[in-house]
N, CA and C atoms as a LAMMPS dump frame, in Angstrom:
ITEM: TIMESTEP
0
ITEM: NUMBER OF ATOMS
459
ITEM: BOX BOUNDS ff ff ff
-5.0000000000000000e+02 5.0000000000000000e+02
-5.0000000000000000e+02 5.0000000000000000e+02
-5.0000000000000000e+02 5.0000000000000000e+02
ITEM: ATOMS id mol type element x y z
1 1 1 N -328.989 -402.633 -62.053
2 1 2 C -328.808 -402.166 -63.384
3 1 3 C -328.266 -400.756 -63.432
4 2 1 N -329.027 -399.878 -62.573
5 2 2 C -327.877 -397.994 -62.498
6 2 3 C -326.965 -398.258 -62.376
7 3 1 N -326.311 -399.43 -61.223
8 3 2 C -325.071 -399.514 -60.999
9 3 3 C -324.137 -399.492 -62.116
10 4 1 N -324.494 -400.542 -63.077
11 4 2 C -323.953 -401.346 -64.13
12 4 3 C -323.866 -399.907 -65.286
13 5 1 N -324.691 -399.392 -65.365
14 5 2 C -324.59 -398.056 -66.149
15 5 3 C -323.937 -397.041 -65.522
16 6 1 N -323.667 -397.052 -64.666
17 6 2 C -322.784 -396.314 -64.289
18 6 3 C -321.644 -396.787 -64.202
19 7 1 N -321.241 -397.745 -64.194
20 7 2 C -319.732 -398.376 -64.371
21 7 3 C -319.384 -398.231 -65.853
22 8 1 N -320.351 -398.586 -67.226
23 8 2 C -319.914 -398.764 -68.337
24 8 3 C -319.641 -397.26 -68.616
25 9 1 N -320.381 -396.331 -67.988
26 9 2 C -320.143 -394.856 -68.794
27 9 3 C -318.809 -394.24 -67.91
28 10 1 N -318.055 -394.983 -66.854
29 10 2 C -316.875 -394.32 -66.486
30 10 3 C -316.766 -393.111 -65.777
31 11 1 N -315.637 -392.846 -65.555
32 11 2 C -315.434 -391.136 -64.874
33 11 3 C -315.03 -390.797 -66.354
34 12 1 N -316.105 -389.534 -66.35
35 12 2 C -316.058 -388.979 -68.222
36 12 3 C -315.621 -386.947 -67.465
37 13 1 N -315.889 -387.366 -66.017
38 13 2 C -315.369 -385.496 -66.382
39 13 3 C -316.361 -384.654 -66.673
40 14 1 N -315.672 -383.462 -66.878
41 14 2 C -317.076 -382.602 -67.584
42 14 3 C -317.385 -382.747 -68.824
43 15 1 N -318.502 -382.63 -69.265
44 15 2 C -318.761 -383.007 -70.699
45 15 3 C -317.933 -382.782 -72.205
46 16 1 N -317.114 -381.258 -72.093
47 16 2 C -316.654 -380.52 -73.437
48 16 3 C -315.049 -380.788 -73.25
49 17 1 N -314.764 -381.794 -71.842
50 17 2 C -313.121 -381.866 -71.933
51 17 3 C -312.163 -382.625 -73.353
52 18 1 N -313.237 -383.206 -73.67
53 18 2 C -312.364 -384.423 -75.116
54 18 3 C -312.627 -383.224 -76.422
55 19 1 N -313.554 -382.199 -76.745
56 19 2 C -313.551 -381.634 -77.639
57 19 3 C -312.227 -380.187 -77.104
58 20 1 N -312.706 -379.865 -75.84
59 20 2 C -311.507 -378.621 -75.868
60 20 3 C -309.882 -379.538 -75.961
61 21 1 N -309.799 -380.634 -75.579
62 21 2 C -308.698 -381.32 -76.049
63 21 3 C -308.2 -381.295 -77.245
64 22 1 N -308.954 -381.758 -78.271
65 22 2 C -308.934 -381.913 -79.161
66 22 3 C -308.549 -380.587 -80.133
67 23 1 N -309.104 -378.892 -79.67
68 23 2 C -309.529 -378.068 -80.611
69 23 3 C -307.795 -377.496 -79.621
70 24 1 N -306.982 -378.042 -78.729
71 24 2 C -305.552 -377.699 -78.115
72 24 3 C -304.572 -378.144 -78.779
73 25 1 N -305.236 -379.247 -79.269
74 25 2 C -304.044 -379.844 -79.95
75 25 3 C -303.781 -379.371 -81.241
76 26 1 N -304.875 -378.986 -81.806
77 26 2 C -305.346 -378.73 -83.491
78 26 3 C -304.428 -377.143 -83.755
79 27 1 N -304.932 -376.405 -82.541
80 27 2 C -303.798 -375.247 -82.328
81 27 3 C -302.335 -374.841 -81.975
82 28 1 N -302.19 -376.306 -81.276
83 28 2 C -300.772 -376.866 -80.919
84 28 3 C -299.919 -376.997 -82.282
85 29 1 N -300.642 -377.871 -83.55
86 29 2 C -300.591 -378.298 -84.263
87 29 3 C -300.038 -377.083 -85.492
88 30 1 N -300.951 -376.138 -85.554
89 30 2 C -301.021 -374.992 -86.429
90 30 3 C -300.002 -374.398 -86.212
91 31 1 N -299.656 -373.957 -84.454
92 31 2 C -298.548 -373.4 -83.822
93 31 3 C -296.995 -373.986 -84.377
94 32 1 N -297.128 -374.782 -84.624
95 32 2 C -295.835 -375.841 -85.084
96 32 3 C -295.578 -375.626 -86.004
97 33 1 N -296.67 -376.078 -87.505
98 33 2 C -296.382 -375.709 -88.512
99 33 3 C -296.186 -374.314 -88.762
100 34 1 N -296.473 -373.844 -88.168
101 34 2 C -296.22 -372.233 -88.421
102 34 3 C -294.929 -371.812 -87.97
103 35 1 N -294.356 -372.074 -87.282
104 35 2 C -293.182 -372.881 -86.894
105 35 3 C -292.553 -372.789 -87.639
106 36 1 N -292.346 -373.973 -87.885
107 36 2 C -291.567 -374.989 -89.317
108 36 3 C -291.386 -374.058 -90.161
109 37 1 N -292.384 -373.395 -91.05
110 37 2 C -292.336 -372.553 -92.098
111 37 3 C -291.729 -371.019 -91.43
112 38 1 N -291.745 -370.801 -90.734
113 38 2 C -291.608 -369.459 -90.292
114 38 3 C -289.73 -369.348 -89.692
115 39 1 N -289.458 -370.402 -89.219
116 39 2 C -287.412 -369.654 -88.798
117 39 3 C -287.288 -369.803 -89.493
118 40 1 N -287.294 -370.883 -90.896
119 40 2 C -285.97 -371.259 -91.418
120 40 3 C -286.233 -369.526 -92.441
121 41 1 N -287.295 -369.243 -92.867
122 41 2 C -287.454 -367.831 -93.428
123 41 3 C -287.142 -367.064 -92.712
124 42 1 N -287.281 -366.551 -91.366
125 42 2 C -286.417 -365.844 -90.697
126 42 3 C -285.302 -365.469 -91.072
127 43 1 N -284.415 -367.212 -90.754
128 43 2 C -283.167 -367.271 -90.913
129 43 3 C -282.551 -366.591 -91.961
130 44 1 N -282.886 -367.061 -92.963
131 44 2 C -282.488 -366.467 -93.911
132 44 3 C -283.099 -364.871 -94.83
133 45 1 N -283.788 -364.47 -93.878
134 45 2 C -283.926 -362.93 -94.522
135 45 3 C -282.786 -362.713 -93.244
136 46 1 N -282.496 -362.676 -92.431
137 46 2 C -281.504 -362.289 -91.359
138 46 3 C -280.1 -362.437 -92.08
139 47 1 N -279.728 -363.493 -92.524
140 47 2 C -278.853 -363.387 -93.363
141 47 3 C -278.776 -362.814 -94.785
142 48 1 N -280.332 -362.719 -95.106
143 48 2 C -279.63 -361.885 -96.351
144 48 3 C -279.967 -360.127 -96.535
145 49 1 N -280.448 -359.825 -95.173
146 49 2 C -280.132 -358.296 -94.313
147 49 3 C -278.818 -358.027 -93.818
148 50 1 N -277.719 -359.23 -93.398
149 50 2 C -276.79 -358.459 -93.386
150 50 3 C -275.718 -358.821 -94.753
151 51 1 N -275.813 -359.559 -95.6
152 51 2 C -275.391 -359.442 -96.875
153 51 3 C -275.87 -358.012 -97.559
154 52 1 N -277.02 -357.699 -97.319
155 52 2 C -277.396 -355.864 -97.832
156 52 3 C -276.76 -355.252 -96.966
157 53 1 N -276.286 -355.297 -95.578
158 53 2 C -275.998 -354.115 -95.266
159 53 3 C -274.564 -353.96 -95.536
160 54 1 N -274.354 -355.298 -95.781
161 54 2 C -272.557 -355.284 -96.344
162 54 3 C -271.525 -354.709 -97.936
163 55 1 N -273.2 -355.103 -98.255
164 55 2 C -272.708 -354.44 -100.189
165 55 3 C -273.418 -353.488 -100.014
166 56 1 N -273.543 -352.512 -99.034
167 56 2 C -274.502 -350.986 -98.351
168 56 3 C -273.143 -350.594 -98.38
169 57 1 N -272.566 -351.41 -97.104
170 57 2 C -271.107 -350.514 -96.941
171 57 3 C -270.071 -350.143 -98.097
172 58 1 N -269.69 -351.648 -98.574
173 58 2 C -269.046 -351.548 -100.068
174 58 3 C -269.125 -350.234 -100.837
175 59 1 N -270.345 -349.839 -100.996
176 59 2 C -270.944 -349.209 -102.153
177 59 3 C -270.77 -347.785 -101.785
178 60 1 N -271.054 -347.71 -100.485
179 60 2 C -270.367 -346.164 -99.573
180 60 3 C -269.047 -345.795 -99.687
181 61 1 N -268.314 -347.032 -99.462
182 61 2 C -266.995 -346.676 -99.631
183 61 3 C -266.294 -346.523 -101.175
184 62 1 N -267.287 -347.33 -102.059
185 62 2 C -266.789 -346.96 -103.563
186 62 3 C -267.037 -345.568 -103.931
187 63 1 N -268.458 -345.037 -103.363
188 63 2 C -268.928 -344.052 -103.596
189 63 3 C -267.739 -342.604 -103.548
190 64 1 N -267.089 -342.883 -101.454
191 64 2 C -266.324 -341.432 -101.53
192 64 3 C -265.058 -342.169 -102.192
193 65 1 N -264.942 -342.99 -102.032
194 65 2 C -263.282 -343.011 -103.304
195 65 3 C -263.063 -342.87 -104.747
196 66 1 N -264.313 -342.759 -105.242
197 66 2 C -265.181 -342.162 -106.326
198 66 3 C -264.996 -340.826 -106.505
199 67 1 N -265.764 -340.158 -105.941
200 67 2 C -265.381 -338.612 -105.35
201 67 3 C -264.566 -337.845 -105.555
202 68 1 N -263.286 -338.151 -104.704
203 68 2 C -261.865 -338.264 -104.685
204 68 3 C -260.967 -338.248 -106.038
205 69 1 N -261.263 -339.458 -106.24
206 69 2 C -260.694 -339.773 -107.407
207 69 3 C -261.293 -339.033 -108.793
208 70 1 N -262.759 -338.574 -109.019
209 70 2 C -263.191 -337.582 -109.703
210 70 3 C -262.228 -336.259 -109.688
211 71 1 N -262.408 -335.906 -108.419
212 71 2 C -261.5 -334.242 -108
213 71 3 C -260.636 -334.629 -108.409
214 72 1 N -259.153 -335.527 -108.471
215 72 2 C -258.207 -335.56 -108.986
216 72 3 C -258.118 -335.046 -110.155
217 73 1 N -258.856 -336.203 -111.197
218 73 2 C -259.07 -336.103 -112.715
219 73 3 C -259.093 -334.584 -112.916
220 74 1 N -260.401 -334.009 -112.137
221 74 2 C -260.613 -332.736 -113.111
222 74 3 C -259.647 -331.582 -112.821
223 75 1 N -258.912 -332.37 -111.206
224 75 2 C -258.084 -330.763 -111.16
225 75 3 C -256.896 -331.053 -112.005
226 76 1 N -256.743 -332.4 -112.42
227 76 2 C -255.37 -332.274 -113.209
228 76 3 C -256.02 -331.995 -115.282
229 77 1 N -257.294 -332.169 -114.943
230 77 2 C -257.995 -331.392 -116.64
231 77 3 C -257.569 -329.984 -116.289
232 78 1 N -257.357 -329.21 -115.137
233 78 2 C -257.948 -327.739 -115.014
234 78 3 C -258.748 -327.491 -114.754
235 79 1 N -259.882 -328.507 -114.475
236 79 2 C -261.597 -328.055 -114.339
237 79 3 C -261.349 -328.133 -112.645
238 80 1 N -261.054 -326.899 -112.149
239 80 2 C -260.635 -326.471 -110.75
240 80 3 C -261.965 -326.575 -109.733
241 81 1 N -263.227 -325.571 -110.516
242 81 2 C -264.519 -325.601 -109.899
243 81 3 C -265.043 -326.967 -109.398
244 82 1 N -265.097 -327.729 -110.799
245 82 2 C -265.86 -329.062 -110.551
246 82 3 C -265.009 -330.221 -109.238
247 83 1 N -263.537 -329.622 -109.521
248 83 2 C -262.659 -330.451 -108.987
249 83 3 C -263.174 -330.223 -107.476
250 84 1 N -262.985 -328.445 -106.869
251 84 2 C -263.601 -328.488 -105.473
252 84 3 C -264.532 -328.79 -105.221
253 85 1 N -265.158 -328.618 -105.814
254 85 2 C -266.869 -328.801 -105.853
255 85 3 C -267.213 -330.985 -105.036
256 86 1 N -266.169 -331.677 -106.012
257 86 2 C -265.823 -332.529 -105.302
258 86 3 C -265.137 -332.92 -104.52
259 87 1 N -263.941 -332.592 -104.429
260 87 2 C -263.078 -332.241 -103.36
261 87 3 C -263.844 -331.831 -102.213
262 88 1 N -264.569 -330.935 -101.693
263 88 2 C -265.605 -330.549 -100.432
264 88 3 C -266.614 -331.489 -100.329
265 89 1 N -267.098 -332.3 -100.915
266 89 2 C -267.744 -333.595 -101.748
267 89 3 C -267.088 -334.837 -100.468
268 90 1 N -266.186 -335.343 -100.865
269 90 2 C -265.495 -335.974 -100.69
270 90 3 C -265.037 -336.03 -98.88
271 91 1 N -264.486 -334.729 -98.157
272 91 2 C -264.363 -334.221 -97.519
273 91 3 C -265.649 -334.24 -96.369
274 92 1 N -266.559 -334.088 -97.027
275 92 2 C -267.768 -333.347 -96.199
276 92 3 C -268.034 -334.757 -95.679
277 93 1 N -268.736 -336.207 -97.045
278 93 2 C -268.988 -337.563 -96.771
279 93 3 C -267.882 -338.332 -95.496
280 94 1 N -266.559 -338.006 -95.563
281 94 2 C -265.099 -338.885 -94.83
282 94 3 C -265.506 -338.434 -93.414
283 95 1 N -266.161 -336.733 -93.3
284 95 2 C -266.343 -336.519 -92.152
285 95 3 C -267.012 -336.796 -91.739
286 96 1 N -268.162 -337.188 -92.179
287 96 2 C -269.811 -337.681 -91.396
288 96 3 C -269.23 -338.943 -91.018
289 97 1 N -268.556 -339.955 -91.9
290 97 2 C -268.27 -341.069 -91.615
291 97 3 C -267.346 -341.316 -90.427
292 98 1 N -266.449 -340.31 -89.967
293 98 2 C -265.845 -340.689 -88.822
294 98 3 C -266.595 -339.818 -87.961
295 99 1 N -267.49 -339.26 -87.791
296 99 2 C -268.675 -338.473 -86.799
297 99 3 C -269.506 -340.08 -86.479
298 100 1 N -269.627 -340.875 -87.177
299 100 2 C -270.285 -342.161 -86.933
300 100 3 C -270.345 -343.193 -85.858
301 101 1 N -268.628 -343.213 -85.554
302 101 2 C -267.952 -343.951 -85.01
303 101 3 C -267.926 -345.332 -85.412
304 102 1 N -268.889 -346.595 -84.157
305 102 2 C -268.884 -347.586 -84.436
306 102 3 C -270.08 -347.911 -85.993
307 103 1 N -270.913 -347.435 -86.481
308 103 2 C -271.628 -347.165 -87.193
309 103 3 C -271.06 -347.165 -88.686
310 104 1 N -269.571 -346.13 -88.692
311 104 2 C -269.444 -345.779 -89.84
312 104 3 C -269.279 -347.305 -90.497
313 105 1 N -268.857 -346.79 -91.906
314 105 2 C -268.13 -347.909 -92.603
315 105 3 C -266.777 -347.666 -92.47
316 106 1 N -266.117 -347.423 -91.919
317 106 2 C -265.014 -347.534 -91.399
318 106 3 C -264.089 -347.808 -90.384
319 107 1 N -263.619 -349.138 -90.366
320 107 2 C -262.979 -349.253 -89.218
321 107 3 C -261.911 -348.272 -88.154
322 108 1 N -261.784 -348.539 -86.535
323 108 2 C -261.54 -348.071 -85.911
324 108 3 C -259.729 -347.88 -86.488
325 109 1 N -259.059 -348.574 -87.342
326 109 2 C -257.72 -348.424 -87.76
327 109 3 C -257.614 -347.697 -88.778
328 110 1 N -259.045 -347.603 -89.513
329 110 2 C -259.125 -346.697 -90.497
330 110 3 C -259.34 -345.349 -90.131
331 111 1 N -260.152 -345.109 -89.368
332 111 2 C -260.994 -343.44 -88.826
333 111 3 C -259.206 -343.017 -88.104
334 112 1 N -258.631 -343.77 -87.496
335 112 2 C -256.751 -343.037 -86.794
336 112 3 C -256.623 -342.759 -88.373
337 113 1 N -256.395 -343.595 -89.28
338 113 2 C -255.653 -343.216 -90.464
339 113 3 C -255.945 -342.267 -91.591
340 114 1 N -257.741 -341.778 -91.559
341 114 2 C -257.977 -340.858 -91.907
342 114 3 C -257.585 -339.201 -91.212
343 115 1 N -257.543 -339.393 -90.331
344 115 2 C -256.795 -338.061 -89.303
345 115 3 C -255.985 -337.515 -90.581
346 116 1 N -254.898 -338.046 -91.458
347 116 2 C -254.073 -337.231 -91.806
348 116 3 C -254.346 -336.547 -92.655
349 117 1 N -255.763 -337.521 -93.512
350 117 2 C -256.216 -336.891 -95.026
351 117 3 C -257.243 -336.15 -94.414
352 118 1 N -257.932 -336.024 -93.507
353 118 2 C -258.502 -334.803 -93.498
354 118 3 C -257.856 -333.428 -92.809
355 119 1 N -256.102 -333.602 -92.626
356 119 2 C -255.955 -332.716 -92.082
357 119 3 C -255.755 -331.925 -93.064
358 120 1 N -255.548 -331.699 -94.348
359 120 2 C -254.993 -331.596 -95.867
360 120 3 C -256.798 -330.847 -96.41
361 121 1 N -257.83 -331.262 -95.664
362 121 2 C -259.229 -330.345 -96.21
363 121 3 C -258.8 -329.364 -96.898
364 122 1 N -258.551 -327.969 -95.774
365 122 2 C -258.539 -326.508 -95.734
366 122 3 C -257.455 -325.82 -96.963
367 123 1 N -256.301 -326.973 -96.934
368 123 2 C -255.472 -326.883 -97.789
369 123 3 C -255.593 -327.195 -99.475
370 124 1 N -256.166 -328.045 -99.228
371 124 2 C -256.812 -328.71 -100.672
372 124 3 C -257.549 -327.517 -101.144
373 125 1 N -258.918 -327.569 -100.416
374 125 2 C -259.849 -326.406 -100.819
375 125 3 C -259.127 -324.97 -101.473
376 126 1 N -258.4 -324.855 -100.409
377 126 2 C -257.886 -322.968 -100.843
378 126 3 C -256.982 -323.355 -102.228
379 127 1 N -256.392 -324.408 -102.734
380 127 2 C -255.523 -324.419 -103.691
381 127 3 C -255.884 -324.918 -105.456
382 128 1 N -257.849 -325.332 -105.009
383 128 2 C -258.301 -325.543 -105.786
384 128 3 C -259.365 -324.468 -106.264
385 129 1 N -259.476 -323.572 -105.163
386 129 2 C -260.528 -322.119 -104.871
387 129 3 C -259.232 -321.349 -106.247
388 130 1 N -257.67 -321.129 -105.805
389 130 2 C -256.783 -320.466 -106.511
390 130 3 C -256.669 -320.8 -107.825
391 131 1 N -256.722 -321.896 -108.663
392 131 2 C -257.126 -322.663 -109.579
393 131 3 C -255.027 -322.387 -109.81
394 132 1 N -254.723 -323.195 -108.481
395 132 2 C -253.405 -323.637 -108.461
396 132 3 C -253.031 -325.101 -109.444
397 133 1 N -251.911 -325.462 -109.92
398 133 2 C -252.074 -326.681 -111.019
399 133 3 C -251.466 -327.773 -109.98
400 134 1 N -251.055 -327.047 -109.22
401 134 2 C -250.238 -328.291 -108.132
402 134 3 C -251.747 -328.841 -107.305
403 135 1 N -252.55 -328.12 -107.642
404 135 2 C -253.912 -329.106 -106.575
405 135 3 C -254.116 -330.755 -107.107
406 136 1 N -253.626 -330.713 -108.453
407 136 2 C -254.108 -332.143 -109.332
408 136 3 C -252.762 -333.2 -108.512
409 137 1 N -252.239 -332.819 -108.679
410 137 2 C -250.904 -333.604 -107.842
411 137 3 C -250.97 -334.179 -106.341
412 138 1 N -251.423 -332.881 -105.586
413 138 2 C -251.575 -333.115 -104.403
414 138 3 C -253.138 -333.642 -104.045
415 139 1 N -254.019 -333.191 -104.544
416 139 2 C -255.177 -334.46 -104.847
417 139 3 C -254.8 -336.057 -105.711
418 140 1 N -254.047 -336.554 -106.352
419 140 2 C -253.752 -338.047 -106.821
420 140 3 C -253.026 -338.134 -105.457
421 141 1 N -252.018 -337.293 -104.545
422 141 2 C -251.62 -338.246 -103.154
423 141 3 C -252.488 -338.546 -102.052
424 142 1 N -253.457 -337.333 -102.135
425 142 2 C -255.004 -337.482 -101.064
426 142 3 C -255.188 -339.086 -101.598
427 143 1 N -255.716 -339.261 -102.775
428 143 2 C -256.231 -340.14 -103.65
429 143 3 C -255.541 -341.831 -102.821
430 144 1 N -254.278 -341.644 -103.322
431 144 2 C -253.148 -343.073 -102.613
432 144 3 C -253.28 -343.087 -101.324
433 145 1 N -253.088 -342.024 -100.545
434 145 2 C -253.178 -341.847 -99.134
435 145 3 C -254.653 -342.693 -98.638
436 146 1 N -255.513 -342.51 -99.245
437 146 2 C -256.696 -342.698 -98.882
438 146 3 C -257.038 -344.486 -98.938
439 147 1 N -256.494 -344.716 -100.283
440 147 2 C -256.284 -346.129 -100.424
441 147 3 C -255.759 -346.624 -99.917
442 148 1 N -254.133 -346.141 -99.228
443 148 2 C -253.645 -346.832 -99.106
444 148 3 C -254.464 -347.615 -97.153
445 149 1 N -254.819 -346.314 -96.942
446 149 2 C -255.573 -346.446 -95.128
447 149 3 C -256.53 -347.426 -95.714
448 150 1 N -257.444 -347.075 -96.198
449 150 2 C -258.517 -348.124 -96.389
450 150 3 C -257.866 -349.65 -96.8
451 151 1 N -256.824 -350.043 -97.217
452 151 2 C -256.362 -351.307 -97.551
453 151 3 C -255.899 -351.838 -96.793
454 152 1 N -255.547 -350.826 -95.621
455 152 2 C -254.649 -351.427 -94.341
456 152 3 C -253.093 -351.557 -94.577
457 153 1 N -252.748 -350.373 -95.552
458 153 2 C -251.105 -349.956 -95.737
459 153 3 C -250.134 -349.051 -94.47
């Protein structure tokens, strides 16, 4: 009869192996669903981090062509002060941005093509410091010049 009881109860192992089984899988389980719910949200804050960092850039670059295009206006009002005031504005932002390099918002065909409009700074400045009328003129070509690099002209 031991015999016989010992045949019906089997090789069972150590006693807690079917419950730690059980409490592996249950975590296996959790692990998964957590899972499931967790890339596809990933995914898409990843994509919509670099959709922000893209209307980031946009908005930088509206910003100094903004600028720019302000100083024009006022140096061709006469308002010379406000005009440098942005004008150095303008100037100061173009330079950080090609200090950036791969970083800036500006491409590597753009930062060669800014070279020329910032060579025109020192010149701009002193002719808007003089409350010269030719600064409004030669700020609307900064202005095109600037567009035209950023458009890829």
């Amino acid at each position: 009869m031991a015999e016989e009881r010992l045949r019906s109860d089997g090789p069972q192992g150590t006693p807690g192996n079917g419950a730690l089984k059980k409490w592996l899988i249950g975590i296996g389980a959790l692990l998964l669903a957590f899972l499931i719910g967790f890339v596809p949200m990933w995914l898409n804050n990843r994509q919509l981090n670099r959709s922000l960092e893209e209307r980031d850039r946009e908005l930088r670059r509206g910003r100094i062509q903004n600028v720019l295009a302000s100083a024009a206006i006022y140096a061709r009002r006469g308002e010379y002060e406000t005009a440098r005031q942005n004008t150095s504005s303008f100037y100061t932002e173009l330079s950080q941005e090609m200090d950036k390099g791969a970083n800036s918002i500006l491409t590597e065909q753009e930062r060669l093509g800014m070279n020329t409009v910032l060579a025109e700074r020192d010149e701009m400045i002193t002719l808007l410091s003089r409350n010269d009328p030719a600064a409004g003129e030669r700020l609307s070509n900064v202005f095109v010049e600037y567009s035209n690099v950023t458009r890829g002209k």
